[in-house]
C-alpha positions as CSV (number, residue, x, y, z in Angstrom):
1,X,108.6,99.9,122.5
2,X,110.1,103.4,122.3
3,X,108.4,106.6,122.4
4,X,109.1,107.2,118.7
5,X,107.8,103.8,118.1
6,X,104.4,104.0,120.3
7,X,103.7,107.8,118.6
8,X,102.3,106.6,115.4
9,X,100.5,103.4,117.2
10,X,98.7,106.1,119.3
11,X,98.0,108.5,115.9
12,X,96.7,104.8,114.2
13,X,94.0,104.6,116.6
14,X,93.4,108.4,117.1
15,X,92.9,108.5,113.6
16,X,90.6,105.5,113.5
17,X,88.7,106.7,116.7
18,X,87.7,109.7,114.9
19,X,86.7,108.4,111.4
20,X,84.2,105.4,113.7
21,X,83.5,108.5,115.1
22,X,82.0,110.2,112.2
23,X,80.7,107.0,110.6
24,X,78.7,106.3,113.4
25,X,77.0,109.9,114.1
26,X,77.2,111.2,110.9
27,X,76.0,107.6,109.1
28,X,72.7,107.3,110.1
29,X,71.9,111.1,109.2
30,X,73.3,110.2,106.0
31,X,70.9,107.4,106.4
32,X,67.6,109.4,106.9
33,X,68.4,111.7,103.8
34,X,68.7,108.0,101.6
35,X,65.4,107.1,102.7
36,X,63.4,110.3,102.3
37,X,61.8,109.2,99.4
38,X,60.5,106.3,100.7
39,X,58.2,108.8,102.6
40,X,54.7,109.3,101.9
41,X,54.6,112.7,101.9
42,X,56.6,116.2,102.6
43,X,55.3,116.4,106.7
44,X,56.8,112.9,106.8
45,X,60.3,113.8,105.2
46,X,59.8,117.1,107.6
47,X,58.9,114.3,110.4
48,X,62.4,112.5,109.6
49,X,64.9,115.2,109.0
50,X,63.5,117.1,112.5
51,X,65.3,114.0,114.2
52,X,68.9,114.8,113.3
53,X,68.2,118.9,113.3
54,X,69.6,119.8,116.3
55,X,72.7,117.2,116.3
56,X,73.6,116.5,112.7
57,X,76.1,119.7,111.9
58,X,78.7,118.9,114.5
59,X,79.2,115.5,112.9
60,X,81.5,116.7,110.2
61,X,84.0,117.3,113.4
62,X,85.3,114.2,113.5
63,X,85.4,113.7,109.6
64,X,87.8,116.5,109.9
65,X,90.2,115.6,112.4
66,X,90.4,112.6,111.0
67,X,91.8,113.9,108.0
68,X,93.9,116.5,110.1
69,X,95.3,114.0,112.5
70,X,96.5,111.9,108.9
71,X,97.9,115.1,107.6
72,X,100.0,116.2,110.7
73,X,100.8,112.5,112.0
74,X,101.4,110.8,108.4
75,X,102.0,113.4,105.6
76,X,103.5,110.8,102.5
77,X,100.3,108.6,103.8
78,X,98.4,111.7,103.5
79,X,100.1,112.9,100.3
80,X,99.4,109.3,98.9
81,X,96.0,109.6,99.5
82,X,94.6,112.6,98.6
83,X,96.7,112.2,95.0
84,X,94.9,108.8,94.0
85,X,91.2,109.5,95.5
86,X,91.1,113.3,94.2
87,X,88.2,112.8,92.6
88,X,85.7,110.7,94.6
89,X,87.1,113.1,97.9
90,X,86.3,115.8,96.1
91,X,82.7,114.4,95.1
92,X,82.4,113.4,98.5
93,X,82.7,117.0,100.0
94,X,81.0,118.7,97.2
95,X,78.1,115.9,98.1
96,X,78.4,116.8,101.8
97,X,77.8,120.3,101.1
98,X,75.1,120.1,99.3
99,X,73.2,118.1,101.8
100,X,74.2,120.5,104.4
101,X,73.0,123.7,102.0
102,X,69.5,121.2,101.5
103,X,68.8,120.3,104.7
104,X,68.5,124.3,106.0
105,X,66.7,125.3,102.8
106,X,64.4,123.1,102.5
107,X,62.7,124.2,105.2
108,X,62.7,127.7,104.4
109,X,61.8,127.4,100.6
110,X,58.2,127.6,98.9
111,X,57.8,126.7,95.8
112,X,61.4,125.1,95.8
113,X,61.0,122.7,98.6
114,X,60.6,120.2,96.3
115,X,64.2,120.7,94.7
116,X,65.8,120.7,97.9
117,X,64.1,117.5,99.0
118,X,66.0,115.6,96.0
119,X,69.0,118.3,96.6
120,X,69.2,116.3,100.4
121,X,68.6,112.9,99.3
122,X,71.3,113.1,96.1
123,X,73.9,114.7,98.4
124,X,73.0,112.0,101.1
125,X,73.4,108.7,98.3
126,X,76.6,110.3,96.8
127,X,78.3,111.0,99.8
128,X,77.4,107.7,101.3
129,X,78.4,106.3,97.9
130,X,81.8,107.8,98.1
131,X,82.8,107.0,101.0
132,X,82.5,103.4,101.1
133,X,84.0,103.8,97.1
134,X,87.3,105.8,99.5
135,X,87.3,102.5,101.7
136,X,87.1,100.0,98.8
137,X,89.9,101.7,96.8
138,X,92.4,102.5,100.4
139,X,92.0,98.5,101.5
140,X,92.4,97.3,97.7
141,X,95.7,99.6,98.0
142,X,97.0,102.1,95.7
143,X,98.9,101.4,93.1
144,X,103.2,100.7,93.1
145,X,105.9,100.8,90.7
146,X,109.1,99.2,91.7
147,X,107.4,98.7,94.9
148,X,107.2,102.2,95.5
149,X,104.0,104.1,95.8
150,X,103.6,106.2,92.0
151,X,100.9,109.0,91.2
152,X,97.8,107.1,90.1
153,X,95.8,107.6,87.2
154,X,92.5,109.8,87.7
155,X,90.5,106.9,87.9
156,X,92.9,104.1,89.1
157,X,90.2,103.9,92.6
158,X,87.9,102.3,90.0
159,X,87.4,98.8,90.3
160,X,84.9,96.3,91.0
161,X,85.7,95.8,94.4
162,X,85.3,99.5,95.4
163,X,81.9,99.9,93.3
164,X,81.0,96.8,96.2
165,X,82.3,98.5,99.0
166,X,80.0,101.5,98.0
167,X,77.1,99.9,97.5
168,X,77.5,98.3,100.7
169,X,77.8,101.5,102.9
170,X,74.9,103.0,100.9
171,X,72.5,100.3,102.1
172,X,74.5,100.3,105.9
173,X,74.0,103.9,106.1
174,X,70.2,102.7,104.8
175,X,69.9,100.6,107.9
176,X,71.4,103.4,110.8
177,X,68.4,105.5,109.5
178,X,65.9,103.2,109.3
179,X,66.8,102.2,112.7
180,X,67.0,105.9,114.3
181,X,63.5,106.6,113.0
182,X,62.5,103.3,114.9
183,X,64.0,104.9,118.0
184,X,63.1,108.6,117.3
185,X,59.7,108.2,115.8
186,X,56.5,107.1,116.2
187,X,53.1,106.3,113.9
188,X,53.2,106.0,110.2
189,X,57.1,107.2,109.9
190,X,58.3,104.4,112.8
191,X,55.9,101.9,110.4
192,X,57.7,102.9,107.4
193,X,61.3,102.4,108.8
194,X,60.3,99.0,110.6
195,X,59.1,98.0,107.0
196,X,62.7,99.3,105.5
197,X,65.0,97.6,107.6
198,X,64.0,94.3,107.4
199,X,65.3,94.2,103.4
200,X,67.8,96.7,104.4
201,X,69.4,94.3,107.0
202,X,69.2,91.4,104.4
203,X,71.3,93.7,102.1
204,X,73.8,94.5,104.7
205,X,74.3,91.1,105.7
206,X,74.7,89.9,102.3
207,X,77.2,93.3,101.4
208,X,79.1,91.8,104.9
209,X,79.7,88.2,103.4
210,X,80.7,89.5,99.9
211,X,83.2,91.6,101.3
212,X,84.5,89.8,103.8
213,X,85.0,86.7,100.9
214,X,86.6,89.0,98.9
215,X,88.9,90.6,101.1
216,X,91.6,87.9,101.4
217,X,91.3,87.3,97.9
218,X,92.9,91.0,97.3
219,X,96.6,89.9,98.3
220,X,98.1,87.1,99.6
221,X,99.5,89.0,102.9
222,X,95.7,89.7,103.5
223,X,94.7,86.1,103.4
224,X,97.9,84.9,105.7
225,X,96.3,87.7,107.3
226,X,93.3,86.0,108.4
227,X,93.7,82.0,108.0
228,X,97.5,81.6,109.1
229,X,97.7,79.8,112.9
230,X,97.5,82.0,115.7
231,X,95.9,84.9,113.2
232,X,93.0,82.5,112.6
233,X,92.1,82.5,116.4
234,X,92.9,86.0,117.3
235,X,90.5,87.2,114.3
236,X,88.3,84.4,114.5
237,X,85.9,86.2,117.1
238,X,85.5,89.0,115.0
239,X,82.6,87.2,112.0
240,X,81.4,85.1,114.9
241,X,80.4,87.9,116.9
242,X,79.2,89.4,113.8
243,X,76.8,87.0,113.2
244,X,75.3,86.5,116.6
245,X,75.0,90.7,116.0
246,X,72.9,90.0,112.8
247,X,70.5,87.4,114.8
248,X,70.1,89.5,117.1
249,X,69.7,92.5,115.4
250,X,67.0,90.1,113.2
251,X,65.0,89.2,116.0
252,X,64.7,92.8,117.5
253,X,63.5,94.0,114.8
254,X,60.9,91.3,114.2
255,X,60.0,91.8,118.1
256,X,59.3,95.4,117.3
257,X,62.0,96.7,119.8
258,X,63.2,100.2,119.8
259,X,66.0,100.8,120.6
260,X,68.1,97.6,120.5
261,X,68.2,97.9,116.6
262,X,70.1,101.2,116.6
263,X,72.7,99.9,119.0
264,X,72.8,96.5,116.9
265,X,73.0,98.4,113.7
266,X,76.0,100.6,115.4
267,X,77.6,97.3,116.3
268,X,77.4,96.4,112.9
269,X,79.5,99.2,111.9
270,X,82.3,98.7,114.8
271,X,82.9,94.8,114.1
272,X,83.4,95.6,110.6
273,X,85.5,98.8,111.3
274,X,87.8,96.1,113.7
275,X,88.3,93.7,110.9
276,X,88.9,96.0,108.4
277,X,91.6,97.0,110.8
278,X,92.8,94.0,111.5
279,X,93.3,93.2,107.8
280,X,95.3,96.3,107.0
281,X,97.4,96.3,110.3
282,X,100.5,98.1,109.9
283,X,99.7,99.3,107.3
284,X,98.1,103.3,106.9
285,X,97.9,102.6,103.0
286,X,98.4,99.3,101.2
287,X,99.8,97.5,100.6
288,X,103.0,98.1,102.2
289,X,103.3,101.4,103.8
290,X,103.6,100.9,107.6
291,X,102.0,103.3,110.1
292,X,106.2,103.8,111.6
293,X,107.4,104.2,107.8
294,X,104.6,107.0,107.3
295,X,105.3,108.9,110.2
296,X,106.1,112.4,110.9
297,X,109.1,113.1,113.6
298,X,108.2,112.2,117.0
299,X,108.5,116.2,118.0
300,X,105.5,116.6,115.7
301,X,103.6,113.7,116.7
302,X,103.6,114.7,120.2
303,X,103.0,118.8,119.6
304,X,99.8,117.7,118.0
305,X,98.5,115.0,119.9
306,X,99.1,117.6,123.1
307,X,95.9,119.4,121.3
308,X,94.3,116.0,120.2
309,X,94.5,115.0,123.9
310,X,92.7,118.2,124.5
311,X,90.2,118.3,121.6
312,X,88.7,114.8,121.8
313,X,87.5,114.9,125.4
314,X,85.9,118.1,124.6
315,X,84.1,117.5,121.7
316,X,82.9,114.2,123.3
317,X,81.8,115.8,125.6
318,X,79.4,118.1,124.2
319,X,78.3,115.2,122.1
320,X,77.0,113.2,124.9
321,X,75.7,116.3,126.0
322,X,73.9,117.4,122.6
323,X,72.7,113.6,122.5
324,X,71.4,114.5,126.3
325,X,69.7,117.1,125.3
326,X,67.6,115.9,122.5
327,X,67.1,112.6,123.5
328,X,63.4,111.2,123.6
329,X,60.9,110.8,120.3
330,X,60.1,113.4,118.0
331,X,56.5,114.3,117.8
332,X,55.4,115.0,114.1
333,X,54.1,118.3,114.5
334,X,56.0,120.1,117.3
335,X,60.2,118.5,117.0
336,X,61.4,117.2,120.2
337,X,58.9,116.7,123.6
């Protein structure tokens, strides 16, 4: 393969990396704001929001190249995009920043907290909401003409299937915060979020099969995809380690571990972000535009991913080193030990 043909491979996964990235970091904050009102009182939802405090605003980071690396590496995919989901991007950013305004003024208001508690949780649901509504509509594909990509109608990302796909990273998002206030909690707020995931985890599991039925189903290419001879083996791995994930995952969580139901509950997330991938593959939008026919001109491609190569080592690294910091439980009444 030519360097003009290995550019937009290399952008494909960049791209990917990043929004994983964000889905895994920024997912179970989005989580912890979901469950809020599933908390007994306000020192409870103080209890749960002090354990993403110190991390959660550098999360958006990755959200953000994501869409930056799309932009500079794959404009018409870009262009494509942004045209037919407008409106749930849009609701998804006004959603973001809402939570963000919440989260720091709750804690400062008075007689308003109470506002800013439901302010946090809304944001949190319709954001989460949103973004697995984005996912739905991108792997149903956006609409053609002539077999040529058109300008959609404002509401052409509305379907049944992308209503699913929503619902189904609502209640994932559900289970990364139930599980990070098993690892980050203790007492009456760990008690509640052991009590959450166990119906949460049924949910996801039953969101996982639904989708993953109806995914073939959505164009023949997908299902030749999956069940023609070699695919089937290749991709084959992918749902089996998927369910030896949800045992496991079951059984930790029945055992009272700690920490093995975050990391299960993150694997989660990464099997189903590989066979997503693996569905769409060439593709950057479906159904038919190709990561190579997408692509900006190699000179552009390779300025930029001169700054990506710089970027994502840094910004890792002072994750890890954020994640370092803060690690251990967080006491109810005085944040981080």
């Amino acid at each position: 393969m030519t360097l003009a043909g290995a550019l937009p491979v290399i952008w494909f996964f960049i791209i990917g990396f990043a929004v994983l990235m964000y889905v895994l970091l920024d997912g179970f904050v989005l989580g912890i704001g979901i469950l809020t009102p599933f908390a007994d009182d306000d020192a409870q939802r103080d209890h749960m929001m002090n354990t993403a405090a110190p991390i959660w605003d550098g999360n958006e980071t990755w959200l953000v190249m994501g869409g930056a690396g799309l932009m500079a590496a794959f404009p018409p995919a870009y262009s494509i995009v942004l045209s037919a989901l407008y409106l749930p991007i849009l609701a998804m950013l006004i959603a973001l920043i809402f939570r963000g305004v919440a989260f720091e003024f709750r804690f400062k208001a008075q007689r308003s907290r109470w506002v800013w508690g439901i302010a946090f949780a809304a944001g949190s649901l319709i954001a989460a909401f949103m973004q697995g509504l984005i996912l739905g509509a991108l792997i149903e594909g956006m609409p053609l003409t002539g077999g040529k990509y058109v300008h959609a109608a404002a509401f052409a990302w509305f379907s049944p299937f992308s209503m699913l796909t929503g619902v189904a990273v609502v209640f994932g998002y559900a289970l990364l915060g139930a599980t990070w206030l098993i690892l980050k909690t203790q007492g009456r707020v760990q008690r509640i979020a052991f009590d959450l995931t166990r119906p949460l985890m049924l949910g996801v599991i039953a969101f996982m099969l639904l989708v993953s039925s109806w995914l073939p189903f959505l164009d023949p290419r997908l299902m030749a995809r999956w069940f023609a001879w070699p695919n089937f083996a290749y991709l084959s791995p992918v749902p089996i380690l998927a369910v030896v994930n949800a045992v496991a995952l079951w059984f930790a969580v029945i055992r009272n571990r700690e920490v093995a139901p975050f990391v299960l509950s993150l694997c989660f997330f990464g099997l189903g972000f590989i066979g997503l991938v693996a569905g769409i593959w060439p593709n950057i939008v479906p159904p038919t535009l190709t990561i190579w026919a997408a692509a900006s001109p190699p000179s552009s491609q390779g300025f930029v991913l001169v700054g990506a190569c710089i970027m994502i080592p840094v910004v890792l690294t002072y994750t890890a080193y954020s994640y370092r910091i803060f690690r251990g439980k967080v006491a109810a009444d005085a944040g981080y030990h």
